[in-house]
Structure formats: C-alpha cells, structure tokens
PASE-534275 format. One line per 4 residues: number of its first residue (from 0); their letters; for each residue y, x, z of N, C-alpha, C. Coordinates in Angstrom, 3 decimals. Example, Ala and Ser with C-alpha at 12.3 -4.5 7.8 and 13.67 -1.06 7.14 Angstrom:
residues 2
0 = AS = -5.690,13.190,7.800,-4.500,12.300,7.800,-3.300,13.200,7.800 | -2.250,12.850,7.080,-1.060,13.670,7.140,0.030,12.900,7.870
END
This chain:
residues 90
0 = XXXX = 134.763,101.867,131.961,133.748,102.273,132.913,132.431,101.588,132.551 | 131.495,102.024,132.753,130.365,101.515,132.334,129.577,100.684,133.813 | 129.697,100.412,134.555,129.287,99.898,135.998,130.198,99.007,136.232 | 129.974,98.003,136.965,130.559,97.159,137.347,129.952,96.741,139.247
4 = XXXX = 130.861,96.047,139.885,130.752,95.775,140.985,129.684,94.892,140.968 | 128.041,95.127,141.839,127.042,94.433,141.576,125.927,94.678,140.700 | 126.051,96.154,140.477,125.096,96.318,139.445,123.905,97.562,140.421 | 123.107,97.556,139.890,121.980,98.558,140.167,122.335,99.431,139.358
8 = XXXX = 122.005,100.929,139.471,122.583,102.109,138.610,121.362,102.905,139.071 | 121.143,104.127,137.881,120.443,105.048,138.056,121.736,106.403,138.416 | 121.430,107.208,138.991,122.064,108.611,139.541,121.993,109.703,137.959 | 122.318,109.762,136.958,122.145,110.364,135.910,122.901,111.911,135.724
12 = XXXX = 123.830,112.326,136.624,124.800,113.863,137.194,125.317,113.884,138.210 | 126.051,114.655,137.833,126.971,115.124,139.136,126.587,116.317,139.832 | 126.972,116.949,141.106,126.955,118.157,141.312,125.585,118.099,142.535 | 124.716,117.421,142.404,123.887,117.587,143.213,122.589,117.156,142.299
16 = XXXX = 121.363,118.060,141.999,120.725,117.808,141.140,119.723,117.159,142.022 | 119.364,117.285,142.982,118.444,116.523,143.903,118.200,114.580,143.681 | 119.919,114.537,143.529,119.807,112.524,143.665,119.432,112.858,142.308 | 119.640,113.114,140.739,119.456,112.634,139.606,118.028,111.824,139.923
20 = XXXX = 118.505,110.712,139.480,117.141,109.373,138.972,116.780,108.679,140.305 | 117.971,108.915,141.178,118.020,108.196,142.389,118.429,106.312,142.102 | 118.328,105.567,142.718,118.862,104.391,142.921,119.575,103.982,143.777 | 120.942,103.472,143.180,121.907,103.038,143.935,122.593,101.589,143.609
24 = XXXX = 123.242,100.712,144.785,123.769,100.111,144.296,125.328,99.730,144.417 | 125.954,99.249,143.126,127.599,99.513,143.259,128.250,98.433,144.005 | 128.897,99.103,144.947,129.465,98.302,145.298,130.773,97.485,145.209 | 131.544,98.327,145.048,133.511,98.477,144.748,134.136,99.437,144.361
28 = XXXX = 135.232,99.171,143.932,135.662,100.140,143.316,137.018,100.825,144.675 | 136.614,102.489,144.447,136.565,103.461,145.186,138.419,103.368,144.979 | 139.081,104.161,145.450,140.627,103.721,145.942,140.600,105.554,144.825 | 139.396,106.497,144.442,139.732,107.469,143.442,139.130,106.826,141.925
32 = XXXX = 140.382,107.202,140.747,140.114,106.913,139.994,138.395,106.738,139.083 | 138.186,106.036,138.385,136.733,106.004,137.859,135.339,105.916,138.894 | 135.898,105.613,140.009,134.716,106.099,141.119,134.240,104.877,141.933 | 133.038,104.710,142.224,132.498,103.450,143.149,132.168,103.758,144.291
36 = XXXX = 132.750,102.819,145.254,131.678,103.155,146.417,130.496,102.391,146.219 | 129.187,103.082,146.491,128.294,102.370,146.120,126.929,103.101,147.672 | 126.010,102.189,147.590,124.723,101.953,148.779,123.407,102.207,148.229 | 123.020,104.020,149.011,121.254,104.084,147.876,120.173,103.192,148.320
40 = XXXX = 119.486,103.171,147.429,118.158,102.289,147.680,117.257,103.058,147.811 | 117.638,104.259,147.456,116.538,105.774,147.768,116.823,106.690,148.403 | 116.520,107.588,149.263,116.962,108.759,150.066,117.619,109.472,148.890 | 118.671,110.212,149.723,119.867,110.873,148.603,120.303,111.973,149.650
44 = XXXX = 120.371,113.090,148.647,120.843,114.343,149.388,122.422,114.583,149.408 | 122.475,114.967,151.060,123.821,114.716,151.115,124.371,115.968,151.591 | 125.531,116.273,150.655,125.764,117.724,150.813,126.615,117.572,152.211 | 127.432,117.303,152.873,128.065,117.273,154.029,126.925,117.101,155.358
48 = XXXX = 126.050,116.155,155.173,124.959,116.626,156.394,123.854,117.223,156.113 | 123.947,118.112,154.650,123.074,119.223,154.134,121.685,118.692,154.691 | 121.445,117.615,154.456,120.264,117.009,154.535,119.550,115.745,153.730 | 118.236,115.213,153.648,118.194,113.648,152.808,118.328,112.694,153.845
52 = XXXX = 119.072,111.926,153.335,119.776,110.472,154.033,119.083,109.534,153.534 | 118.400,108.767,154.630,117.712,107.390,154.028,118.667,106.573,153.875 | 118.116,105.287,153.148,119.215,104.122,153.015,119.683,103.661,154.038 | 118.370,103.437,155.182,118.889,102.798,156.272,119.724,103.399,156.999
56 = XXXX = 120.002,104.934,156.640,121.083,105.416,157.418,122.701,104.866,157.492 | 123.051,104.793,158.780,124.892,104.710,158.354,125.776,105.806,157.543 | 126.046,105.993,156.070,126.580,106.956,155.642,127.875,106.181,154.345 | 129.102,107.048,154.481,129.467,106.656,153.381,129.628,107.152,151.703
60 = XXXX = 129.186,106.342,150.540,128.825,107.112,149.760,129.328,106.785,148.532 | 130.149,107.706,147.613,131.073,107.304,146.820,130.604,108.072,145.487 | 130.694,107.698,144.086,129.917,108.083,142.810,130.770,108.542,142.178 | 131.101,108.998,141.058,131.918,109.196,139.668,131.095,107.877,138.739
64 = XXXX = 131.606,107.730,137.855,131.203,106.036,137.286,130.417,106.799,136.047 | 130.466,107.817,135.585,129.678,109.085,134.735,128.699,109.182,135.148 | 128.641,109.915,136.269,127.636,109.900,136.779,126.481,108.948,137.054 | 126.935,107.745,135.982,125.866,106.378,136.778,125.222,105.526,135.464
68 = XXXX = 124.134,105.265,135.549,123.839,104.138,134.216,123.673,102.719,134.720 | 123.968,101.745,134.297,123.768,100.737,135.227,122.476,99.908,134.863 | 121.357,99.622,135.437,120.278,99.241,134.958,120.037,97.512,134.496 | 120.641,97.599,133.072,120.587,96.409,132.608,120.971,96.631,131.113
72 = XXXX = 120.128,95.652,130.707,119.984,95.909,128.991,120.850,95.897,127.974 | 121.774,94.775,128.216,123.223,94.437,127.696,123.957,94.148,128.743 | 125.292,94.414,127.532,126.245,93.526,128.515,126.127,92.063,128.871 | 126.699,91.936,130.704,126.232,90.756,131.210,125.891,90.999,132.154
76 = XXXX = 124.875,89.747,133.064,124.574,89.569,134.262,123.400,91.002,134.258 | 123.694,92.053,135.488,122.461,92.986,136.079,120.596,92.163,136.031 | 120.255,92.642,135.249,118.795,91.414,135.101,118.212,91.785,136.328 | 118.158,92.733,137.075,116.935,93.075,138.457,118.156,92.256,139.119
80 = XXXX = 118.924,92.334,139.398,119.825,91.453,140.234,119.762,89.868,140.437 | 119.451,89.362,139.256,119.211,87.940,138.705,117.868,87.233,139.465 | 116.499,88.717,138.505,115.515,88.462,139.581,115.115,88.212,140.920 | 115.791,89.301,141.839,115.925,89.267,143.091,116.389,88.304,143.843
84 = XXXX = 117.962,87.483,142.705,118.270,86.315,143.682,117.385,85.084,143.366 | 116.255,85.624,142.326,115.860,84.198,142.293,114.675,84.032,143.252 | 113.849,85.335,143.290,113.117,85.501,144.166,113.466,85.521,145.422 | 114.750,85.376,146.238,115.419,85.019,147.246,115.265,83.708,147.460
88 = XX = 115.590,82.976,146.629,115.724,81.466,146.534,114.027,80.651,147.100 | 112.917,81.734,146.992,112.042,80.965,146.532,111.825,80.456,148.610
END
C-alpha cells in the first residue's frame, strides 16, 4: 500500500471526479481490504448526501489506498506532518 496511518494524501481516482486533488487525511486502516478510513481537509463530494461536505461536517469517509498519493517525498516520516507538529510545539 502506498499510505500509511498518519499521512496527508492527495485524492488522485476513484469514481467521483469532483474530490480528484482533494486533501485528506489517513487515518486507519478500513476493516475492507486496501482501504483507509481517512478525514478531508477540503470539501468532498459525497455521493450518498449527493452534496459537498465540509470537513467540519460529521461524515464517515473511507478511500481505496489507489486512489491516494501520500504527500511526502520519500519513504519515512509525512514532512507537512513533521512541520505542523513542530509548529504546534511553538
């Protein structure tokens, strides 16, 4: 699988062309094979409430691991992830 639990991902397929180049982040791994549940950071169209769902909405939202690039250069620690906790820290 190319994602891992904790990573930032770009939306790159799947059957809804609307999210492509959406941002999400992974969360765990989904109880269906290859699949994450994962939390957008961007409004994402959701075919069951045939509408766009903000992040802050309560929704649950599950990926194909294909469908996902994970945004970090090599293998290893997520680098926007790294940033963020350091900029947390400050």
């Amino acid at each position: 699988m190319r994602c891992r639990a904790g990573d930032i991902a770009v939306v790159v397929g799947g059957g809804i062309p609307e999210n492509i180049g959406s941002l999400i982040h992974v969360d765990s791994p989904h109880p269906n094979p290859e699949t994450w549940c994962v939390t957008p950071l961007s409004t994402l169209w959701s075919d069951r409430l045939r509408r766009r769902v903000a992040p802050s909405e309560p929704e649950a939202w599950r990926c194909r691991d294909k469908w996902l690039r994970p945004l970090r250069d090599s293998p290893g620690e997520d680098e926007m992830l790294r940033i963020t906790e350091l900029e947390n820290a400050k």
